[in-house]
C-alpha positions in Angstrom: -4.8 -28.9 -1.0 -5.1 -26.4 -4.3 -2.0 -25.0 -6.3 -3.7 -21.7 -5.0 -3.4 -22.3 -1.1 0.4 -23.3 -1.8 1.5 -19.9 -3.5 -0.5 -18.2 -1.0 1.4 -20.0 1.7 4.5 -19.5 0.1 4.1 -15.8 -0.3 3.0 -15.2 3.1 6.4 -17.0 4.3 8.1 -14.6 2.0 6.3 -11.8 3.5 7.6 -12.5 6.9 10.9 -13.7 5.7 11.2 -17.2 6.0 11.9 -17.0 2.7 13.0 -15.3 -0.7 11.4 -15.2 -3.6 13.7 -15.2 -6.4 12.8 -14.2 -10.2 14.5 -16.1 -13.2 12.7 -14.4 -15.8 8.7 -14.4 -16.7 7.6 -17.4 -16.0 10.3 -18.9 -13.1 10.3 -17.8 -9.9 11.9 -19.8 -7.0 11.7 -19.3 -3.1 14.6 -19.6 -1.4 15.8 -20.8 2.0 18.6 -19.1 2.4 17.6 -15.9 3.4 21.2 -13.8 4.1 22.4 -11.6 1.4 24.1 -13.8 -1.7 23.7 -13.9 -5.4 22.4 -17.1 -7.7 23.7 -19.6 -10.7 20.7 -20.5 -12.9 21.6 -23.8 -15.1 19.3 -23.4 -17.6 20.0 -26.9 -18.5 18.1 -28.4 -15.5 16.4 -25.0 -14.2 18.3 -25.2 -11.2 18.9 -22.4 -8.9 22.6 -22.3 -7.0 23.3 -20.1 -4.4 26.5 -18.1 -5.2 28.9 -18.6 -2.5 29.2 -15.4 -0.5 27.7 -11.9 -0.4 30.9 -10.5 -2.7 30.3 -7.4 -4.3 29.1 -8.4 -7.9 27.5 -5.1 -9.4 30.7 -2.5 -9.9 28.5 0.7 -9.7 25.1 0.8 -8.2 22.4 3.3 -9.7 21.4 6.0 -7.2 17.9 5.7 -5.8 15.6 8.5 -7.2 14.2 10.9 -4.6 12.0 9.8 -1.3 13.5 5.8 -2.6 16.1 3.5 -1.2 17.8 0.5 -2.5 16.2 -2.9 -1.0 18.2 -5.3 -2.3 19.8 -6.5 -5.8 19.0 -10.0 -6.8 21.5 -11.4 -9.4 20.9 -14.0 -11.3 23.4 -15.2 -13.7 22.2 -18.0 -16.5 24.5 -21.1 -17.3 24.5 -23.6 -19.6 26.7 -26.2 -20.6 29.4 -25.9 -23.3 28.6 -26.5 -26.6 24.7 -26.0 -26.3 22.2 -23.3 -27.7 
């Protein structure tokens, strides 16, 4: 099976929403299981993603949507790393 035929499966789950695809930055991006409405922990130390417990309200003071637009969703990621390391 090719790298190809993976990411194209992948997506297509994504697309129907058996899954969610979550960006770390440029170059990581994760699908997810979980599919319900909840926030994520990256340890950069082991480029692990960790579902945030909950749907609580994380961003104080959402933007308004320009004209003809609506808000899909907000993905936050928030980056750890262990004490003491750079």
């Amino acid at each position: 099976m090719s790298l190809a035929t993976v990411y194209n499966t992948l997506h297509q789950f994504t697309e129907v929403g058996l899954l969610r695809q979550v960006a770390v930055d440029g170059s990581k991006t994760y699908f997810d299981t979980n599919t319900t409405t909840h926030h994520h922990f990256f340890v950069e130390d082991d480029n692990e993603l960790v579902d945030i417990p909950g749907a609580e309200e994380i961003v104080g003071k959402m933007p308004a949507a320009p004209a003809g637009y609506e808000v899909a969703r907000i993905d936050v990621v928030v980056r750890l790393r262990r004490k003491g390391r750079k």
